[in-house]
KOLLUMLO-828109 format. One record per atom (N, C-alpha, C): z, x, y. Coordinates in nm, 4 decimals. Example, Ala and Ser with C-alpha at 12.3 -4.5 7.8 and 13.67 -1.06 7.14 Angstrom:
BEGIN
       up     east    north
   0.7800   1.3190  -0.5690
   0.7800   1.2300  -0.4500
   0.7800   1.3200  -0.3300
   0.7080   1.2850  -0.2250
   0.7140   1.3670  -0.1060
   0.7870   1.2900   0.0030
end
This chain:
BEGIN
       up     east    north
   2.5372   0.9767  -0.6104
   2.4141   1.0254  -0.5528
   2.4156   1.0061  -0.4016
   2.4649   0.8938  -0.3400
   2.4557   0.8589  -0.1926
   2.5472   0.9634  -0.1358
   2.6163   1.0074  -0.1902
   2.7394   1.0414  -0.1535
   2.6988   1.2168  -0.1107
   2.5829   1.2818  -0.1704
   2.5024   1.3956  -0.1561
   2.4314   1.3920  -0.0698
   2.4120   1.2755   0.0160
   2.2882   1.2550   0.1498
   2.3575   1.2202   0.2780
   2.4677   1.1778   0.2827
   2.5297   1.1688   0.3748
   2.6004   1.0047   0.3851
   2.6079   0.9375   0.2295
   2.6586   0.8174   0.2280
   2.6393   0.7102   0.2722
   2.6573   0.6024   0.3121
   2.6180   0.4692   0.4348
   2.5765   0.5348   0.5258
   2.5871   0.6173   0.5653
   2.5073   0.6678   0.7386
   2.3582   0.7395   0.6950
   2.3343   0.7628   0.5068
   2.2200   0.8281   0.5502
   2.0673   0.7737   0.6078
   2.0219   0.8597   0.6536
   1.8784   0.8260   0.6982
   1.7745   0.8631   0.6329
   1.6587   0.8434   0.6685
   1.5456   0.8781   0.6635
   1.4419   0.8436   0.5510
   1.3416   0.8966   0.4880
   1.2424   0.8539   0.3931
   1.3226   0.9467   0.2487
   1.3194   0.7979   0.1702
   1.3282   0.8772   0.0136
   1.1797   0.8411  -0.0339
   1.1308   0.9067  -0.1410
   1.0625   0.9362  -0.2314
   1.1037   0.9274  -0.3842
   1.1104   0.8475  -0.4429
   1.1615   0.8121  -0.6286
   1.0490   0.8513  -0.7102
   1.0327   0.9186  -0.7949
   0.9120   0.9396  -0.9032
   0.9763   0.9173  -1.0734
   0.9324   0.9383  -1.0935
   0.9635   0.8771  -1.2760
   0.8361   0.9588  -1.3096
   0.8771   1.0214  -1.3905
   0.7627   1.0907  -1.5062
   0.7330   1.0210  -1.6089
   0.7811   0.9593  -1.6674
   0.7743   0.8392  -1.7827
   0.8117   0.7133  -1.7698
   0.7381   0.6457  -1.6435
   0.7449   0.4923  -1.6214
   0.7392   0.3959  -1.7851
   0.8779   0.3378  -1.8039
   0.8512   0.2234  -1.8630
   0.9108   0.2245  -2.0046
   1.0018   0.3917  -1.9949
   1.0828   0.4130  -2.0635
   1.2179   0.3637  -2.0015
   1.2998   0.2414  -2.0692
   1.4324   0.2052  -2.1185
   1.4916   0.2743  -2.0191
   1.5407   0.4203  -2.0559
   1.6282   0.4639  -1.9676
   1.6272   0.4981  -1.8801
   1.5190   0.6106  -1.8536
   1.4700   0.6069  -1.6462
   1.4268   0.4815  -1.6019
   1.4050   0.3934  -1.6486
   1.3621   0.2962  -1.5738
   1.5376   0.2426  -1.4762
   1.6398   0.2087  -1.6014
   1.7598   0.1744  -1.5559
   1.8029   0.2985  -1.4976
   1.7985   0.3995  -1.5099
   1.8360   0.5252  -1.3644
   1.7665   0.4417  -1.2692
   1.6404   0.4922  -1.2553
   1.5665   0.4639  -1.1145
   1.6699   0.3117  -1.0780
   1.6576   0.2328  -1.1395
   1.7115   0.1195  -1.0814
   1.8619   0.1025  -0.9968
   1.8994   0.1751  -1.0548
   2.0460   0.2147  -1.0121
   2.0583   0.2887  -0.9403
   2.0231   0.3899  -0.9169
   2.0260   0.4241  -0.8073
   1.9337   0.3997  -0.6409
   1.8444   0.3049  -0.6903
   1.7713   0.2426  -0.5823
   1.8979   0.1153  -0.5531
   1.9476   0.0952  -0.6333
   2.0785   0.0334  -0.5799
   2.1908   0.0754  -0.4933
   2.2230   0.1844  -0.5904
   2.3375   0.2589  -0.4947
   2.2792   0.3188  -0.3239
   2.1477   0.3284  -0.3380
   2.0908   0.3783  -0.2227
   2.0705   0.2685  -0.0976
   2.1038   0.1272  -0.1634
   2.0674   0.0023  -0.0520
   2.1896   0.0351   0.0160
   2.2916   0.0728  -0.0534
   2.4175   0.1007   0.1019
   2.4253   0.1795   0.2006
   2.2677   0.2112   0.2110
   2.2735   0.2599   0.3036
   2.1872   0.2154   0.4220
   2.1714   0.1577   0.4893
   2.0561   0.0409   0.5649
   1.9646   0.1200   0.5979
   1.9841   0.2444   0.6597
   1.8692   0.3213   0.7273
   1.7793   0.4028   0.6531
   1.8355   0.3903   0.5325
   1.7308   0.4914   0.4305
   1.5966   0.4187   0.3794
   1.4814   0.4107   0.3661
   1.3543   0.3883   0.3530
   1.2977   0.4580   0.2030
   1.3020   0.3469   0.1337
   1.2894   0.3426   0.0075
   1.1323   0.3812  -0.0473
   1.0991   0.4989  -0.1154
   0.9278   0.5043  -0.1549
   0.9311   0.4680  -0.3155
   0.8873   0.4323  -0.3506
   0.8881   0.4573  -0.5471
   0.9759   0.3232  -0.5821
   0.9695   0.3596  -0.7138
   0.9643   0.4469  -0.7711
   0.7608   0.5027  -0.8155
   0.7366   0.6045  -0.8093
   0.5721   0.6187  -0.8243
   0.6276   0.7125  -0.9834
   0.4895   0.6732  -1.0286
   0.4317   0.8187  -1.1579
   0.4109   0.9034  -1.1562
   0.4556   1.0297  -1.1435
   0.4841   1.1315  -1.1435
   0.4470   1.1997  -1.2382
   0.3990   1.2007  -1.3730
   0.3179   1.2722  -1.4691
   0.4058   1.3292  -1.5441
   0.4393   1.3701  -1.6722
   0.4865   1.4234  -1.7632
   0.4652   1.5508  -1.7764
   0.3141   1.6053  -1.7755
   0.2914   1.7441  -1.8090
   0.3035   1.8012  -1.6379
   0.3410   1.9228  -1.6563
   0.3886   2.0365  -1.5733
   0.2787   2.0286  -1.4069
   0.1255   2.0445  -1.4771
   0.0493   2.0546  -1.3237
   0.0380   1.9286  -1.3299
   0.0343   1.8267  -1.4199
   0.0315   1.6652  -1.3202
   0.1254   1.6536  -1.2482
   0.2409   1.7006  -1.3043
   0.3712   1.6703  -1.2214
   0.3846   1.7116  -1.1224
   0.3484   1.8389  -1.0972
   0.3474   1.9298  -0.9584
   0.2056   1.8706  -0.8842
   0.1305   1.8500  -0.9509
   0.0203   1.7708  -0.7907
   0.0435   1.6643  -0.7892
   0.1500   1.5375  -0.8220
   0.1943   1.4785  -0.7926
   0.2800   1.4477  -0.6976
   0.3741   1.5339  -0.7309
   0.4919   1.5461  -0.6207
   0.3968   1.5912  -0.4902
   0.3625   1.7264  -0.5310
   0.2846   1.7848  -0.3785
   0.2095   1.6392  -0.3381
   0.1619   1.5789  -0.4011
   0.0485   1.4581  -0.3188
   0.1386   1.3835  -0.2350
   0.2321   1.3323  -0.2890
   0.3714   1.2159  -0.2111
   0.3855   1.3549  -0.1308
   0.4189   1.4226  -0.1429
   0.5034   1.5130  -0.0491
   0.3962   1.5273   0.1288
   0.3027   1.5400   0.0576
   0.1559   1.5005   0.1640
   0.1422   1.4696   0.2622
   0.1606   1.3317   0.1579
   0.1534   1.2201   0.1932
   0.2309   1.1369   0.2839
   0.3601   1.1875   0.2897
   0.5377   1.1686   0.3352
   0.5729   1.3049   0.4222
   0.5452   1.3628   0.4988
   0.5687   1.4972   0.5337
   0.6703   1.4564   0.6348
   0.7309   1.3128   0.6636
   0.8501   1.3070   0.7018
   0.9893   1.2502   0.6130
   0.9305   1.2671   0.4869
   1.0237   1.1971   0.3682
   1.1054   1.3590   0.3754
   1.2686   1.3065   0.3749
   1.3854   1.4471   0.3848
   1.4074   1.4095   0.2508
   1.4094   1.3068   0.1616
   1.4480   1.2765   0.0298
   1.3967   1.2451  -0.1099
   1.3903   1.3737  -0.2054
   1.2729   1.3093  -0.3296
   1.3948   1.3158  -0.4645
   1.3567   1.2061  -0.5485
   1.4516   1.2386  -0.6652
   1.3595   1.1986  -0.7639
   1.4023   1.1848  -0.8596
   1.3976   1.2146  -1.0176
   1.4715   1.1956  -1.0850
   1.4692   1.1132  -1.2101
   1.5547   1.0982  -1.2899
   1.5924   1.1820  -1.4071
   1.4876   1.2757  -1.3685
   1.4488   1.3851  -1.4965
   1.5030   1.5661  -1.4275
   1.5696   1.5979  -1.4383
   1.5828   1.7436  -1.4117
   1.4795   1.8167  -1.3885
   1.3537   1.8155  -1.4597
   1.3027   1.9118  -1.5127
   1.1103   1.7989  -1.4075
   1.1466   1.7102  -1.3730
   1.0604   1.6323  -1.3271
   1.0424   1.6455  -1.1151
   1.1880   1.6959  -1.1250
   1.2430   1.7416  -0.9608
   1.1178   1.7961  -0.8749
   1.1036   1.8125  -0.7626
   1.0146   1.9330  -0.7304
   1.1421   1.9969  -0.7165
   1.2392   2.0171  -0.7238
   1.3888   2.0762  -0.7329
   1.5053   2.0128  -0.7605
   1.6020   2.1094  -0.7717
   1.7299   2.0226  -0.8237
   1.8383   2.0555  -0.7226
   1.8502   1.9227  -0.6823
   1.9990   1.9411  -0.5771
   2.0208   2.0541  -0.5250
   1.8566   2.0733  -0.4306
   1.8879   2.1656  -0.3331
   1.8233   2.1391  -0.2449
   1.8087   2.1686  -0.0799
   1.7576   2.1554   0.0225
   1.6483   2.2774   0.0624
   1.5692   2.2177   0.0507
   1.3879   2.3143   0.0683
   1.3135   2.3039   0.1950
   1.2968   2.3855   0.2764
   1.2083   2.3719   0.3870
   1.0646   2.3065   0.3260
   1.0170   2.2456   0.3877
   0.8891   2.1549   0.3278
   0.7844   2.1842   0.4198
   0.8136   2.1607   0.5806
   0.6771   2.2286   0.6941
   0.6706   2.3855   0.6780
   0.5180   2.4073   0.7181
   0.4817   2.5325   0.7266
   0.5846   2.6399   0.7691
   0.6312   2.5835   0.8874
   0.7119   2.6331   1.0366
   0.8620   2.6233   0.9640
   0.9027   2.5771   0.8859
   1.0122   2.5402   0.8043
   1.1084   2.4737   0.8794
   1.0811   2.4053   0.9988
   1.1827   2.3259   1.0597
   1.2276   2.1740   0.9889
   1.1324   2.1378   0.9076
   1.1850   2.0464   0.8470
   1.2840   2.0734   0.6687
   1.3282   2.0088   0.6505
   1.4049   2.0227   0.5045
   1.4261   1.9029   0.4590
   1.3780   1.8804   0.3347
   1.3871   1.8135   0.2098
   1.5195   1.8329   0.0975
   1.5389   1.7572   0.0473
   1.6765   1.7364  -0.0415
   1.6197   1.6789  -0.1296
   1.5839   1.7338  -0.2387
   1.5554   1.7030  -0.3854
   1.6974   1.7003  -0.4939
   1.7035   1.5884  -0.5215
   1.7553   1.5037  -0.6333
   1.7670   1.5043  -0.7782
   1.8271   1.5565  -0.8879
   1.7066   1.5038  -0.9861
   1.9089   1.4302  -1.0647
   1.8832   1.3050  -1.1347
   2.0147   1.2154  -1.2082
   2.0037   1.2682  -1.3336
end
């Protein structure tokens, strides 16, 4: 996963969500990769937050962090289908000068 952001050198704000906090196995994703992500010193850890299961919780969720973070370049997910995208880079400002890199393990 580090290795998709730019490795030990990356920067900036991540964002972690979990759609099903407290399930066994995303829980040990999220964990692990909030691990693999400490090698990187400059990256700024958010989450992991709740993120909602059903479809519009999930999406005014994300949009709320996303908001909320409008300088976060990094959101993941342990869930594919939980992403606000999958391993792709999305303009996020109006003006589209900024870009986001959504994640999903």
């Amino acid at each position: 996963m580090l290795d998709k952001i730019g490795g030990a050198s990356a920067t900036g704000k991540v964002i972690i969500g979990n759609c099903f906090p407290g399930f066994p196995v995303l829980e040990n994703r999220a964990k692990g990769v909030q691990e693999s992500l400490a090698a990187a010193a400059r990256l700024e850890i958010l989450g992991p937050f709740d993120v909602k299961v059903a479809a519009k919780e999930n999406y005014a969720a994300w949009e709320a962090l996303l908001s909320a973070n409008p300088d976060a370049t990094i959101s993941l997910s342990p869930l594919a289908i939980d992403s606000p995208g999958t391993d792709v880079a999305i303009p996020w400002t109006p003006d589209a000068t900024s870009v986001w890199t959504a994640l999903s393990w």
